[in-house]
DRENPA-3360 file (N, C-alpha, C; in nm, 2 decimals, always signed):
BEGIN
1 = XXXXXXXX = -2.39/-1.05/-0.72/-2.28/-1.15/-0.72/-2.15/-1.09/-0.77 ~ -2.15/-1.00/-0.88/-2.04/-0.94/-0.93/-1.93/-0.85/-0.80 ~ -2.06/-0.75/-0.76/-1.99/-0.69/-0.61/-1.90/-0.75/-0.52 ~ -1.96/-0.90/-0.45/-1.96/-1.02/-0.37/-1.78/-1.03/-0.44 ~ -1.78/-1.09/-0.56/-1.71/-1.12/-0.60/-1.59/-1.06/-0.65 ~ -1.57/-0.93/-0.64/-1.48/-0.82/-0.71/-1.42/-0.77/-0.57 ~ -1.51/-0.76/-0.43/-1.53/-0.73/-0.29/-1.42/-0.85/-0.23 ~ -1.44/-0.98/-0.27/-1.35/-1.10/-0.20/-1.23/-1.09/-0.32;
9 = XXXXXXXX = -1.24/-1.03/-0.42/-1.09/-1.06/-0.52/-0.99/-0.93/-0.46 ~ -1.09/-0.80/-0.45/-1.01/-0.72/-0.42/-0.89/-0.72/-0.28 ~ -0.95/-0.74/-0.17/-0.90/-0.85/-0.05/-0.83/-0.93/-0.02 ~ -0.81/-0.97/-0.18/-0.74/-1.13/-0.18/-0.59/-1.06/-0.17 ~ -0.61/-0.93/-0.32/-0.48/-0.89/-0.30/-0.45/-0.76/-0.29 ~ -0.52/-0.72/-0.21/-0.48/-0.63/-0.14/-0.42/-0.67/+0.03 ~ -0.47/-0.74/+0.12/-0.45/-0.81/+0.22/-0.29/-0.88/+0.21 ~ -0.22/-0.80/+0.19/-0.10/-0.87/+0.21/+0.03/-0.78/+0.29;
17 = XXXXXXXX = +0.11/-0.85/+0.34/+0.23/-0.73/+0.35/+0.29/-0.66/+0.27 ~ +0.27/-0.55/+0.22/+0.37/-0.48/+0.15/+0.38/-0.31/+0.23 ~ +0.45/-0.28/+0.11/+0.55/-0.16/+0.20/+0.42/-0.06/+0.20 ~ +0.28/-0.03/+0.16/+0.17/+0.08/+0.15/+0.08/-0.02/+0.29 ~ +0.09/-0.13/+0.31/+0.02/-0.19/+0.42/+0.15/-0.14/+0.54 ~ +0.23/-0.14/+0.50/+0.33/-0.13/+0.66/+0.35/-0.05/+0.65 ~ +0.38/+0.06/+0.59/+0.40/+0.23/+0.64/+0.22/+0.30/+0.73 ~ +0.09/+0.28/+0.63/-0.02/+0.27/+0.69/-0.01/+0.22/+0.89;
25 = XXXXXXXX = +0.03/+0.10/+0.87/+0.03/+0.05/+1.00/+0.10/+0.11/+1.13 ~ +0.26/+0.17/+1.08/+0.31/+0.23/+1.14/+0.26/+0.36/+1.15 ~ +0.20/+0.45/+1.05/+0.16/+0.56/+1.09/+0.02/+0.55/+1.19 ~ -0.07/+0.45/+1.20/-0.19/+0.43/+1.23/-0.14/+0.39/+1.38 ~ -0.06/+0.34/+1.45/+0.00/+0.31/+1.57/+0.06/+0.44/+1.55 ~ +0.12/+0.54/+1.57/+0.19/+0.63/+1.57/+0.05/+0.80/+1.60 ~ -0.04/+0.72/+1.54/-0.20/+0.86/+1.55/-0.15/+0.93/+1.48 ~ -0.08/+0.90/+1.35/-0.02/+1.03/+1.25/-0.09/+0.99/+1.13;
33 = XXXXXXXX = -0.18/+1.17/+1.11/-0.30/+1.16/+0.98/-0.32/+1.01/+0.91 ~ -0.41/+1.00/+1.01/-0.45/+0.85/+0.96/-0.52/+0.85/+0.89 ~ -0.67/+0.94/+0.88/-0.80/+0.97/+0.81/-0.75/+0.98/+0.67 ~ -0.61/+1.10/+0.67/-0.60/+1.08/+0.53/-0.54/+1.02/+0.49 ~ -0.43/+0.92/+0.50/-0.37/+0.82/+0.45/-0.49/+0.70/+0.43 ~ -0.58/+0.66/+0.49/-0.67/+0.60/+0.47/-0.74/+0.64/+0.34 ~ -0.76/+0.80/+0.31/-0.85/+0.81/+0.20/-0.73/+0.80/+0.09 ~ -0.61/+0.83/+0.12/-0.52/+0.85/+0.00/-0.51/+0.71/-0.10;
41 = XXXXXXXX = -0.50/+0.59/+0.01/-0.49/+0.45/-0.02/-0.60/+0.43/-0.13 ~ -0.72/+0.47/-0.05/-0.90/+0.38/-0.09/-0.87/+0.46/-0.22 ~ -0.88/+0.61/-0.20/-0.87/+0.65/-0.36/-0.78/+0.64/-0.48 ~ -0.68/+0.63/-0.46/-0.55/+0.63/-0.51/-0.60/+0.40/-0.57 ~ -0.64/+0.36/-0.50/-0.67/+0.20/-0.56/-0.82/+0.25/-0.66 ~ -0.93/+0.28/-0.57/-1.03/+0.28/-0.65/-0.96/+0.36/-0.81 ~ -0.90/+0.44/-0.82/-0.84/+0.52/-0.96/-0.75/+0.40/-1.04 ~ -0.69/+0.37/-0.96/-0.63/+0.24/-1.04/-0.71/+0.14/-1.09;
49 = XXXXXXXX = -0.80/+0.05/-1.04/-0.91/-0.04/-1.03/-1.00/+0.02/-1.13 ~ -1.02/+0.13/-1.13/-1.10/+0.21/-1.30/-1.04/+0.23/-1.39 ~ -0.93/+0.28/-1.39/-0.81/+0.25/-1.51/-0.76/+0.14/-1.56 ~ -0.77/+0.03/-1.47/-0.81/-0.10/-1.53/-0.89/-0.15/-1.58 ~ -1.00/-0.09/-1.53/-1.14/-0.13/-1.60/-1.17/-0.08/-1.73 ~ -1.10/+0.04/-1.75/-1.10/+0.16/-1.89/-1.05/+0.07/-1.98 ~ -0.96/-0.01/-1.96/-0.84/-0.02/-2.08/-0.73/-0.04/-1.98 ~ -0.62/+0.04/-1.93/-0.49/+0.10/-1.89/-0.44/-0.04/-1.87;
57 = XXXXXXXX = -0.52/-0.15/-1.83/-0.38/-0.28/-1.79/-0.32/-0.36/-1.93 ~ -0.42/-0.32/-2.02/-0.35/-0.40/-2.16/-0.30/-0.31/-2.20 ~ -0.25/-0.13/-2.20/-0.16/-0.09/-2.21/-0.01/-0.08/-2.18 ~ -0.07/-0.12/-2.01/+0.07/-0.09/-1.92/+0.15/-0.30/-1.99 ~ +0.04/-0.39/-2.03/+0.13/-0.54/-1.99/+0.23/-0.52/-2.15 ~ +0.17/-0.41/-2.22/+0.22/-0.42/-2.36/+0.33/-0.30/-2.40 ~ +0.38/-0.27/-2.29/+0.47/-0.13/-2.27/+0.62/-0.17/-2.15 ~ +0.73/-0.23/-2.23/+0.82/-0.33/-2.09/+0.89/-0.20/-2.10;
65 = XXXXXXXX = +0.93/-0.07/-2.14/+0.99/+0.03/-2.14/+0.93/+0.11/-1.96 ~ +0.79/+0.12/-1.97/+0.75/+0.17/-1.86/+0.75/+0.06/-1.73 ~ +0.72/-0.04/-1.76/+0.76/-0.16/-1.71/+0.90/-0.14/-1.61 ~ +0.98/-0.10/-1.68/+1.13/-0.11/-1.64/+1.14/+0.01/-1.58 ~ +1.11/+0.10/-1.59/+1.10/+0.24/-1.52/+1.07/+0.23/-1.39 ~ +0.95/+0.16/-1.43/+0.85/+0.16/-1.27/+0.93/+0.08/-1.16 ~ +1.01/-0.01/-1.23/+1.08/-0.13/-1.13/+1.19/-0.05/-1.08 ~ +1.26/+0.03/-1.19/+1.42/+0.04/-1.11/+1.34/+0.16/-0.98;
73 = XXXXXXXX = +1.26/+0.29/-1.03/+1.24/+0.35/-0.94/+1.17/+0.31/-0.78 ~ +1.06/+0.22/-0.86/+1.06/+0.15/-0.72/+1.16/+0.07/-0.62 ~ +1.19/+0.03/-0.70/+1.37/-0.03/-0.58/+1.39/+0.01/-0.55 ~ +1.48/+0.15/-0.60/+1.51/+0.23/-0.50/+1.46/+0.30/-0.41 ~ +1.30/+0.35/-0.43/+1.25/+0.40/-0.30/+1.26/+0.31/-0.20 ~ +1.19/+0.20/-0.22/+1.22/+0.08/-0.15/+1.31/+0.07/-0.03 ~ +1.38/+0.03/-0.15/+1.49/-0.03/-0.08/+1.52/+0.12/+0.02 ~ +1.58/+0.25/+0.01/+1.56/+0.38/+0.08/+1.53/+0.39/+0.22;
81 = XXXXXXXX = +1.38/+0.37/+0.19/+1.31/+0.32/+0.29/+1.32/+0.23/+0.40 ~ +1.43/+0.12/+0.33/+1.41/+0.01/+0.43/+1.51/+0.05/+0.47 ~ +1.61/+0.11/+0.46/+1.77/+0.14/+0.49/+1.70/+0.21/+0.63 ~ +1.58/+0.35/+0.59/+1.57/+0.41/+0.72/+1.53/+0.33/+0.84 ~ +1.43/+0.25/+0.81/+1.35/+0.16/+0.88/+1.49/+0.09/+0.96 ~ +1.57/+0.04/+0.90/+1.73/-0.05/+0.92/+1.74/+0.07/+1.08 ~ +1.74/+0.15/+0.99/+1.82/+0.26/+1.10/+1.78/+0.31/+1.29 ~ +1.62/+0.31/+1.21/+1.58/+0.35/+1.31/+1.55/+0.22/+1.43;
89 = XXXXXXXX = +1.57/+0.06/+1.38/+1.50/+0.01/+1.41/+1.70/-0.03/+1.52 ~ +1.77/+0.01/+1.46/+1.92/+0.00/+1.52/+1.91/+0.08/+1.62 ~ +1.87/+0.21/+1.63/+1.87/+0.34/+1.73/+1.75/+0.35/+1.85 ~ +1.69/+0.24/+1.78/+1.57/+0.25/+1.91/+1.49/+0.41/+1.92 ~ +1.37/+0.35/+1.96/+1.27/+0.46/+1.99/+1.16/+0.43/+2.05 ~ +1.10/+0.52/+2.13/+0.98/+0.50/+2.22/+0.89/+0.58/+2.13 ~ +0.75/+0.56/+2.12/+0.66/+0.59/+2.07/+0.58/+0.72/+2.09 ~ +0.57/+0.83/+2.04/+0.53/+0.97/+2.08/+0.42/+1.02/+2.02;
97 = XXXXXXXX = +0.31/+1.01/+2.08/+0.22/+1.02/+2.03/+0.16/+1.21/+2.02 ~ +0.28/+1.27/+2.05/+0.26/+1.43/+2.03/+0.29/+1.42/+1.86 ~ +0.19/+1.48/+1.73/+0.21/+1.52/+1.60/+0.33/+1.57/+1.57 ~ +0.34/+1.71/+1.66/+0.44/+1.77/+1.61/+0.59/+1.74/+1.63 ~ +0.62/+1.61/+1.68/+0.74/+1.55/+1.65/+0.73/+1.43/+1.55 ~ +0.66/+1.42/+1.52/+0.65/+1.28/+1.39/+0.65/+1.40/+1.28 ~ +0.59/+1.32/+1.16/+0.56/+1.35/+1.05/+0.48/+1.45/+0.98 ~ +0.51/+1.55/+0.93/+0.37/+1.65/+0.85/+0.26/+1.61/+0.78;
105 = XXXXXXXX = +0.19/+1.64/+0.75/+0.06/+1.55/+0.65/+0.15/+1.56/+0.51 ~ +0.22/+1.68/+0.47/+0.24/+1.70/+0.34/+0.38/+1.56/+0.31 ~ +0.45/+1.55/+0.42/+0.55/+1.45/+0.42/+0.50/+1.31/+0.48 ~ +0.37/+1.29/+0.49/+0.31/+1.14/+0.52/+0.24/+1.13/+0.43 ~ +0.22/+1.20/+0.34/+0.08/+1.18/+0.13/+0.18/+1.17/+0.06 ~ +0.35/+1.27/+0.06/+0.45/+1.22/-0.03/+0.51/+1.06/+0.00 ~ +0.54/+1.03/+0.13/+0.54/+0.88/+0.11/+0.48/+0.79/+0.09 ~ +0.33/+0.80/+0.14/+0.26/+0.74/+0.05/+0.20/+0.72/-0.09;
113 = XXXXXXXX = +0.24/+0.84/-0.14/+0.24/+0.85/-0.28/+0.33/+0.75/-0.33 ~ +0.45/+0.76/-0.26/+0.57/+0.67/-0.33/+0.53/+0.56/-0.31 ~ +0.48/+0.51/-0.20/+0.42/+0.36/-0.16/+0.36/+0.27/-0.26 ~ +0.30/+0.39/-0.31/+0.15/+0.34/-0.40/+0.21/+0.35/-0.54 ~ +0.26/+0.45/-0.57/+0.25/+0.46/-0.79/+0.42/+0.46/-0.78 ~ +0.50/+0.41/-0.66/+0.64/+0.39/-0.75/+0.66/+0.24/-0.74 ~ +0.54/+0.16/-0.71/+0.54/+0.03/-0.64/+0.48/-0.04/-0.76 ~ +0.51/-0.11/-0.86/+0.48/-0.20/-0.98/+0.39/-0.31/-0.96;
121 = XXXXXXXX = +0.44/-0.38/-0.83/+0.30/-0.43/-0.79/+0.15/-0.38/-0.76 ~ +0.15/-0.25/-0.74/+0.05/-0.21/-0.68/-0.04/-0.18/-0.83 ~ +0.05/-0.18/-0.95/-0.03/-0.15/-1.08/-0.05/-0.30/-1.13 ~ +0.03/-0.44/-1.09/-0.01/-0.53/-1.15/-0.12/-0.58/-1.10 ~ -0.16/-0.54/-0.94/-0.28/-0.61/-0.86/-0.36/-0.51/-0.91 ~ -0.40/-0.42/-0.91/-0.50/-0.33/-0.94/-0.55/-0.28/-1.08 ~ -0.46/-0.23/-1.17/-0.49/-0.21/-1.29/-0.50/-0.36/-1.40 ~ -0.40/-0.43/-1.35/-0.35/-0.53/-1.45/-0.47/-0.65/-1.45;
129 = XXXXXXXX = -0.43/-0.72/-1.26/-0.53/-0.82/-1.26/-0.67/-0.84/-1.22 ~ -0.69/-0.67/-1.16/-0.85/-0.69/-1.12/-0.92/-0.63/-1.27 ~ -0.85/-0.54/-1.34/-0.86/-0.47/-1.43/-0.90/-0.61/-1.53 ~ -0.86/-0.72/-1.55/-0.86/-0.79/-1.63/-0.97/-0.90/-1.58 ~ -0.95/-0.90/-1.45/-1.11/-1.03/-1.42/-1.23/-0.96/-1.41 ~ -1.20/-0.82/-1.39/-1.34/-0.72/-1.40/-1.39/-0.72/-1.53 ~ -1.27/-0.70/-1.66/-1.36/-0.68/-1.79/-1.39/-0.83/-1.80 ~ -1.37/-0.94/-1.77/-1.45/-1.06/-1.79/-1.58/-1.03/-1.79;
137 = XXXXXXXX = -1.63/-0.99/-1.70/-1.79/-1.00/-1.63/-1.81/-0.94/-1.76 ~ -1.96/-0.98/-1.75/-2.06/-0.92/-1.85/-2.11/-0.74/-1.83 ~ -2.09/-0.73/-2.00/-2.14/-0.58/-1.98/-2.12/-0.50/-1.81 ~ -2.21/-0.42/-1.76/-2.21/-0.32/-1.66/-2.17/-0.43/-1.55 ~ -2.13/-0.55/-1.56/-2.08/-0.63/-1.46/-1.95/-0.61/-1.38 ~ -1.88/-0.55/-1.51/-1.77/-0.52/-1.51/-1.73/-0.41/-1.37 ~ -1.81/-0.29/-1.36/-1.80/-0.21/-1.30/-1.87/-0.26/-1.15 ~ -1.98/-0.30/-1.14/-2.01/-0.34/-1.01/-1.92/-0.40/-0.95;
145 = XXXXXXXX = -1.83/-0.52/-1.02/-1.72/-0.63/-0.98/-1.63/-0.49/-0.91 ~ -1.56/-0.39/-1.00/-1.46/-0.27/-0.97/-1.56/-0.19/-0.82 ~ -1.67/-0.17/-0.80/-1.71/-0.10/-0.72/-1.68/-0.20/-0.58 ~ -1.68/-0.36/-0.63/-1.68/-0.44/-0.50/-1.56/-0.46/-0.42 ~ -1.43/-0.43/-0.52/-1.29/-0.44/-0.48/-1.28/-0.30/-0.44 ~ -1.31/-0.19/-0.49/-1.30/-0.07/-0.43/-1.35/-0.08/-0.29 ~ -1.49/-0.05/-0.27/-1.52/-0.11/-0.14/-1.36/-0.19/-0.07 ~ -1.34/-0.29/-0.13/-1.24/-0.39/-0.03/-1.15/-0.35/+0.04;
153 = XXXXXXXX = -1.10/-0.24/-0.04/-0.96/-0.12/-0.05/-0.99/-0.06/+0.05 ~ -1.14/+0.05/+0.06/-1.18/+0.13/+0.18/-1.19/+0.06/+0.31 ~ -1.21/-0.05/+0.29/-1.26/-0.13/+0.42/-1.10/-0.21/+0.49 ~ -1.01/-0.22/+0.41/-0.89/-0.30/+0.48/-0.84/-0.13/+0.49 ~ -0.80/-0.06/+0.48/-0.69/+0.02/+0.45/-0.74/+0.12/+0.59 ~ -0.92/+0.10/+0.65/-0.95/+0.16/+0.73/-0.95/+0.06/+0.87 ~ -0.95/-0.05/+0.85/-0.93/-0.19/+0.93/-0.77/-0.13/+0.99 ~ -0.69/-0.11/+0.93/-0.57/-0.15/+0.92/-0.49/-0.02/+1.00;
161 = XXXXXXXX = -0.53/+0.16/+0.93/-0.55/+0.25/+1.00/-0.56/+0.26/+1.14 ~ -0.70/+0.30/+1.10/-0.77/+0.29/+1.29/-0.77/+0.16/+1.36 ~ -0.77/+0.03/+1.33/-0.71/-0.06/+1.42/-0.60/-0.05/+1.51 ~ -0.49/-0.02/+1.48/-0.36/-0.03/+1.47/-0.34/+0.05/+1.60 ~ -0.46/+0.18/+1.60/-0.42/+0.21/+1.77/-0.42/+0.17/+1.88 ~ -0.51/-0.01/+1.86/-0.54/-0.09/+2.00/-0.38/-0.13/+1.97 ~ -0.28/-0.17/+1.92/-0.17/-0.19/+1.98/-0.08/-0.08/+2.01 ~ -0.12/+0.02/+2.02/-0.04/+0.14/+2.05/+0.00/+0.12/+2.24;
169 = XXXXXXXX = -0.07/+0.06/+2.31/+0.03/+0.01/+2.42/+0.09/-0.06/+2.41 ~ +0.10/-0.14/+2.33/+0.23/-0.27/+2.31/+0.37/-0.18/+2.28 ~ +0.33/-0.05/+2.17/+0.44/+0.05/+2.10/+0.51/+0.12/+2.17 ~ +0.42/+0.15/+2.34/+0.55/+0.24/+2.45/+0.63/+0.18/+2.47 ~ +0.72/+0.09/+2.40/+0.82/+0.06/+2.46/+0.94/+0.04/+2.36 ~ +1.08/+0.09/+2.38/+1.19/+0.09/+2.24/+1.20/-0.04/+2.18 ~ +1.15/-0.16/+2.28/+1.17/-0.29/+2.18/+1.10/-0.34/+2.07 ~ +0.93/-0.26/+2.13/+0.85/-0.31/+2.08/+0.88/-0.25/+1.92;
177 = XXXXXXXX = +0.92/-0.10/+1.91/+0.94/-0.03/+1.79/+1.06/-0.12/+1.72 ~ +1.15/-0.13/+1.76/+1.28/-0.21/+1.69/+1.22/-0.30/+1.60 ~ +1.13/-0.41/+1.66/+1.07/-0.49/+1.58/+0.99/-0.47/+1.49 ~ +0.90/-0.34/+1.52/+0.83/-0.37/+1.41/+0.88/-0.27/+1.27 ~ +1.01/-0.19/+1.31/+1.12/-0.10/+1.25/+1.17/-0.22/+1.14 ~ +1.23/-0.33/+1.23/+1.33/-0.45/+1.17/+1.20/-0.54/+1.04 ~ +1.11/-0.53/+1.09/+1.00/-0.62/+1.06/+0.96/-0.52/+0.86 ~ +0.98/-0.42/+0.93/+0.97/-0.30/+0.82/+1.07/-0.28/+0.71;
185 = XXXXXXXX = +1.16/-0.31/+0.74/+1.27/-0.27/+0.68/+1.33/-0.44/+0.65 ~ +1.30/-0.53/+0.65/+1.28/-0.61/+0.63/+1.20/-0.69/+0.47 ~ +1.07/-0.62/+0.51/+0.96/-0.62/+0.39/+1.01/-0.55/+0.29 ~ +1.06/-0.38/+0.32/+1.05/-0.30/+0.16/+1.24/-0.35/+0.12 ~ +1.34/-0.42/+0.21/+1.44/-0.46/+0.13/+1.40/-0.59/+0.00 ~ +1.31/-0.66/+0.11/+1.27/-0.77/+0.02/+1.21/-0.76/-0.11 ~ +1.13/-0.65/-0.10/+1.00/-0.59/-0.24/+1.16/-0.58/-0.31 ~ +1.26/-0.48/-0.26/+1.34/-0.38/-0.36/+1.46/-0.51/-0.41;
193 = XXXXXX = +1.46/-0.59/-0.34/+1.54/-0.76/-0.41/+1.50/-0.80/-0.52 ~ +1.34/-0.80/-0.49/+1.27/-0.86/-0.59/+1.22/-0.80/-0.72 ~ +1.22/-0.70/-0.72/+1.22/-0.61/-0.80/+1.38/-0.57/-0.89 ~ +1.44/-0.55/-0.86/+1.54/-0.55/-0.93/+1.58/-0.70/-1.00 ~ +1.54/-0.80/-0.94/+1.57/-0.98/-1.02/+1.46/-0.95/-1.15 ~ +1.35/-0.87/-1.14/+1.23/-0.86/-1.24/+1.14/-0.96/-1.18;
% end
């Protein structure tokens, strides 16, 4: 029941649009290192989701100095990002499924790195609030609940990945990119708005 239940919380909030769900998406319609962006997500959450379970989210809620750090830097990447997205989604593009014109692996794990640990949300949903309904459960409860939302993480982040190539014919086309460019840059101005209000 703990699994069941840590498995549907994890889900709850991870399943949302943000800027580590829509860079994913775009790279996963794009066939650029998907495998590992997929593992970078599942692990990079499962490590958070244990660091919440350790301790780390009643350190991080009791620390507004780091707090504030994490927000301005995340804005800015953010926001960065969405300027590019702005840009590219202005200039139009057709969809090229040859690697060696998109992105490197080493320059698609640094953006997602930024996606994931310069993103404040991604420590309040994982360390803070699963971290916190996990140590509810009883004794070793705690951890199966964390094993169930970890699971949740692997399973959308790989949903969302390798899915994303059945719409890769909708993507041959410059309109279809604009949109989901605009749609992109859209989301990470909105995170980088909101984040800077606190």
């Amino acid at each position: 029941m703990n699994f069941l239940s840590g498995f549907v919380t994890g889900l709850a909030l991870i399943v949302a649009i943000g800027s580590q769900n829509a860079y994913v998406l775009r790279q996963g319609i794009r066939r650029e290192h998907v495998l590992a962006l997929v593992l970078f997500c599942a692990v990079s959450d499962a490590l958070l989701i244990a660091a919440g379970i350790g301790g780390a989210g009643a350190v991080i809620r009791g620390n507004a100095q780091l707090l504030n750090i994490t927000r301005w830097g995340g804005a800015l990447f953010l926001g960065g990002y969405g300027c590019l997205a702005a840009r590219r989604a202005w200039h139009g593009a057709q969809m090229q499924l040859d690697s060696s014109s998109g992105s490197t692996l080493l320059t698609a794990l640094a953006a997602c790195f930024g996606f994931t640990f310069l993103n404040p949300h991604v420590y309040l949903d994982t360390v803070v609030l699963l971290g916190s309904i996990a140590n509810q459960q009883p004794d070793s409860g705690r951890w199966v609940f964390g094993a169930g939302a970890c699971l949740a993480s692997l399973c959308w982040f790989s949903a969302l990945g390798f899915g994303a190539r059945f719409l890769a014919p909708l993507f041959q086309t410059s309109t279809a990119w604009r949109v989901l460019d605009s749609l992109i840059a859209c989301v990470m101005l909105t995170l980088a708005a909101t984040l800077l209000q606190g």
